[in-house]
N, C-alpha and C positions, 0 to 999 in steps of 0.2 A: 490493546490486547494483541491486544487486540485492534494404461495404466501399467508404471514399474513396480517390480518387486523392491518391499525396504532397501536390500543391498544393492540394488541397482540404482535406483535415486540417490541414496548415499554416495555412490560412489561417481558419481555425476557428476554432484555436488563437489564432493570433497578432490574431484579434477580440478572443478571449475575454481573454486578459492584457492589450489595450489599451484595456479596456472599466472598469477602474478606473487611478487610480494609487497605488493603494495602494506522514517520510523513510521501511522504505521510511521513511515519517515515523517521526522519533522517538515515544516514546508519546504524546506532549505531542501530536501531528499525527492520531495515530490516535486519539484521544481529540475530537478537533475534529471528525475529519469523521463519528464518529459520534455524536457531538451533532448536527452539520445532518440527519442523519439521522433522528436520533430526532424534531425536530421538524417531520419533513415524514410521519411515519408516519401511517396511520389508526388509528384508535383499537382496529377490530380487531386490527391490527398489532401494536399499541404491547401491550394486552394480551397476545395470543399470545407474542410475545415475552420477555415480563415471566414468565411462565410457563418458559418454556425455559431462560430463563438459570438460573433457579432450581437447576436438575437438574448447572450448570455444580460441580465441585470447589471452586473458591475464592469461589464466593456469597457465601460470610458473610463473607469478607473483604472482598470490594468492599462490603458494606454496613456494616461493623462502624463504631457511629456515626452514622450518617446518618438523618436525621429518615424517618419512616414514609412523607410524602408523596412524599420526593426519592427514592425509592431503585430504583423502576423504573430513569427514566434514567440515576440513576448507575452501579446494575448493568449496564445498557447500555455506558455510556462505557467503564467499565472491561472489561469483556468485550472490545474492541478491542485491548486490549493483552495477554489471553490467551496468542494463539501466541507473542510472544516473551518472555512472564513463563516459558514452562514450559521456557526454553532455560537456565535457570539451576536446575532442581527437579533434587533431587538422583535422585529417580525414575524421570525420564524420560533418554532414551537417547541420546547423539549419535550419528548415521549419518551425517556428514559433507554435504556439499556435492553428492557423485557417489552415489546411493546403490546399495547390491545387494542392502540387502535385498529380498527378495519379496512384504513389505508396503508399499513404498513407497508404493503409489499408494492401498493398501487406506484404505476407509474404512468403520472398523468403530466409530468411539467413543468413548469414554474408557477404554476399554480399551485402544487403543494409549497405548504408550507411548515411540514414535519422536519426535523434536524434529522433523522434518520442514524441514528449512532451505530447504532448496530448493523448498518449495513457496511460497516467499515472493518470487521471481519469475521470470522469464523473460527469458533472456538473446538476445535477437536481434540478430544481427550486423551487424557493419560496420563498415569501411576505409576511411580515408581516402587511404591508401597503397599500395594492391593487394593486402595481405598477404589471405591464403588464410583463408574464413572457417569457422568450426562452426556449427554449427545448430543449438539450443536443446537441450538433454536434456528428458527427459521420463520423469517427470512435472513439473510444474511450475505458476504460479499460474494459468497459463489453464487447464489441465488439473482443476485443481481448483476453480476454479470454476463452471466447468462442471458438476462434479461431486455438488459442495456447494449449488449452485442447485437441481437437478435431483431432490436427496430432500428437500430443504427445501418443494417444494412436490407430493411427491410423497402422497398417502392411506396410501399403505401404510406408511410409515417410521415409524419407533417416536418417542414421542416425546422420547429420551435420544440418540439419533443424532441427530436433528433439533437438539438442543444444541447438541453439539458441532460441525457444521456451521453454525450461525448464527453459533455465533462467531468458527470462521474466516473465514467470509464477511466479517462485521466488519470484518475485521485485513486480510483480500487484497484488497478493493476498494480500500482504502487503498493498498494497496503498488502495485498496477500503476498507480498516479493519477503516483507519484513515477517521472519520467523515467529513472530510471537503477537501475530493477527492471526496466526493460522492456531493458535494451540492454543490451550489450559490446561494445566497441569494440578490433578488431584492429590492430595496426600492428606498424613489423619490432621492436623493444624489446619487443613484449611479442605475440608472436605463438600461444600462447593464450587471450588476451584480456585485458579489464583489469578484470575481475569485477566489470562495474557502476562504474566508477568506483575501485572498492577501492584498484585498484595505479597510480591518478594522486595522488602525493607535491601537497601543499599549501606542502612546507616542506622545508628542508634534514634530512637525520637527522641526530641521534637525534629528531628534533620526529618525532611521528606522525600529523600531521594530512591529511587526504585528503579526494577528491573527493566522494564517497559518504557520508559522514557529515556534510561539507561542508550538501548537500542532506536529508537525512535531519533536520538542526539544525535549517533553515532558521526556521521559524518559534516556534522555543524546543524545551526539555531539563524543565523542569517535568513532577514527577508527580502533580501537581493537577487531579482534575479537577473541580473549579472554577472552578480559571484556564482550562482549556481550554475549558469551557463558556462563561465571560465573553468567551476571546479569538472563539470560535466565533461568537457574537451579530455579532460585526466582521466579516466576512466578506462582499464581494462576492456577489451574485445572479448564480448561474451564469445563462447563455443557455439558455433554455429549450427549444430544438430539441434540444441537445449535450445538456442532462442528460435527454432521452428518450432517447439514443441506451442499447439494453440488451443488447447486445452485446460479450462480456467482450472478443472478437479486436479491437474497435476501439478500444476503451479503451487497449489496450496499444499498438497502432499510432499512435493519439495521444503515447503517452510517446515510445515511438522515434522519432518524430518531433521531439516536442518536444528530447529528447535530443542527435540530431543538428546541429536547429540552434539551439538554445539553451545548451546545459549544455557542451559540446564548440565551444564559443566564444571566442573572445579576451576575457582572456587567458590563456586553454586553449589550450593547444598541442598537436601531436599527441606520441602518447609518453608516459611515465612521468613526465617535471617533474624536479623540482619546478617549481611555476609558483606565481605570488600572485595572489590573487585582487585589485579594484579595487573601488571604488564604486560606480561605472555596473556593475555584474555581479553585487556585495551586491541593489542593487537591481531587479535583474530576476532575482534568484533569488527574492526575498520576493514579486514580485507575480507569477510563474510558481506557486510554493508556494501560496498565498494563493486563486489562480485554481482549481486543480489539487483541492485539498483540498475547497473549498467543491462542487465540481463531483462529487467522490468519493463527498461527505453526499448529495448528490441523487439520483444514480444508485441507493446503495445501498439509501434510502429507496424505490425504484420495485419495486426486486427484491424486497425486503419485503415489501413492499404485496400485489404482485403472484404472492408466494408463497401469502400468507395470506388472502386475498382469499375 
């Protein structure tokens, strides 16, 4: 799926993508933006860090192989793709989309063992059509980063909770960066929404290709990170005002924004589709991606910093 005024965000925005011509991100994206990240860390940081992850369950796998000097950041990189590697452990729990259970929002460590899906973004509405909209549930990734900021720079939190919060932090600054973690778009065909894009068809059935993964793709499916590190060195110099901005409610307001009127474009139709995508929209989804992600590494790199500080 899954403060400025509208024209001012917009127009931010639409600096920052016209300022090169060059999912939420696939792993391959969350792998990127915490490589910009890692290389804007302080060394404090970068240490602290290296330390936390350690305490992560699947450490020795993100390292297993990797020469002695690389593996700080590589543990890093990989760490980004945490929350949704544990969506697949046979372990951990699916609670759906809605949840009830009464630890939703808990955050207690790697002792839970909820997949937490839904904290992976935030559904903010809107119509192009008048259809009647819902309001975001909650919990959700603002909700949680907030949350996850907040003992990560707190004295008192232990330092195995502080883990596992860094690493979601990792993964959710990523996901509100990608337009369509931040939105749902209502209309009368699908008048609960379109979960992010999920239920906008790319292709006729039985094809299953959609909007949301569409974006999520954008800039590769690769589980290297390597390649992610290499692709990441590529990457556009976000605007330096915008990646001071450290405020998770603006971040997301940029994607619904950007959302609005970039991603829910021609030839994006309103409605379910199927629709096909063009050239000129290939290419302003890679340099929106591209924009988005580098700007994501920057940001995250700040709350870091400025955790550990």
């Amino acid at each position: 799926m899954r403060l400025h005024t509208y024209r001012t965000v917009f127009c931010l925005s639409f600096t920052l993508v016209a300022a090169t011509t060059a999912s939420a991100w696939d792993s391959f994206g969350h792998m990127m933006v915490a490589t910009v990240a890692y290389h804007d860390l302080t060394p404090a940081a970068r240490k602290k860090a290296a330390q936390l992850l350690k305490l992560n369950p699947d450490y020795k796998t993100w390292i297993k192989g990797v020469a002695k000097a690389d593996r700080n950041e590589t543990a890093f990189v990989m760490a980004a793709t945490w929350p949704d590697a544990i969506k697949s452990k046979k372990n951990y729990i699916n609670d759906g989309e809605h949840p009830t259970d009464p630890n939703a929002a808990a955050n207690t460590g790697y002792t839970d063992k909820l997949m937490h899906r839904y904290w992976h973004y935030i559904d903010e509405p809107f119509s192009p059509d008048g259809t009647a909209l819902v309001q975001p549930q909650s919990p959700n990734a603002q909700t949680q980063i907030a949350a996850f900021r907040k003992t990560l720079a707190s004295p008192d939190a232990t330092d195995k909770l502080k883990s596992y919060d860094l690493t979601w932090l990792l993964h959710l600054v990523g996901d509100v960066h990608q337009p369509l973690h931040a939105t749902s778009r209502f209309t009368q065909d699908l008048p609960q929404g379109d979960n992010g894009g999920n239920l906008v068809a790319l292709c006729a059935k039985p094809c299953k290709n959609e909007l949301h993964a569409y974006w999520d793709n954008a800039l590769g499916t690769s589980k290297s990170p390597s390649a992610a590190m290499k692709k990441a060195a590529n990457l556009p110099h976000p605007d330096t005002a915008l990646a001071a901005v450290g405020d998770e409610s603006q971040w997301i307001q940029e994607s619904f924004e950007i959302a609005k009127q970039s991603v829910y474009a021609s030839p994006i139709g309103i409605g379910a589709g199927p629709f096909s995508t063009d050239a000129a929209y290939k290419t302003q989804t890679q340099t929106i991606a591209k924009q988005r992600i580098a700007l994501a590494g920057a940001r995250l790199a700040k709350l870091i910093n400025d955790s550990f500080q």
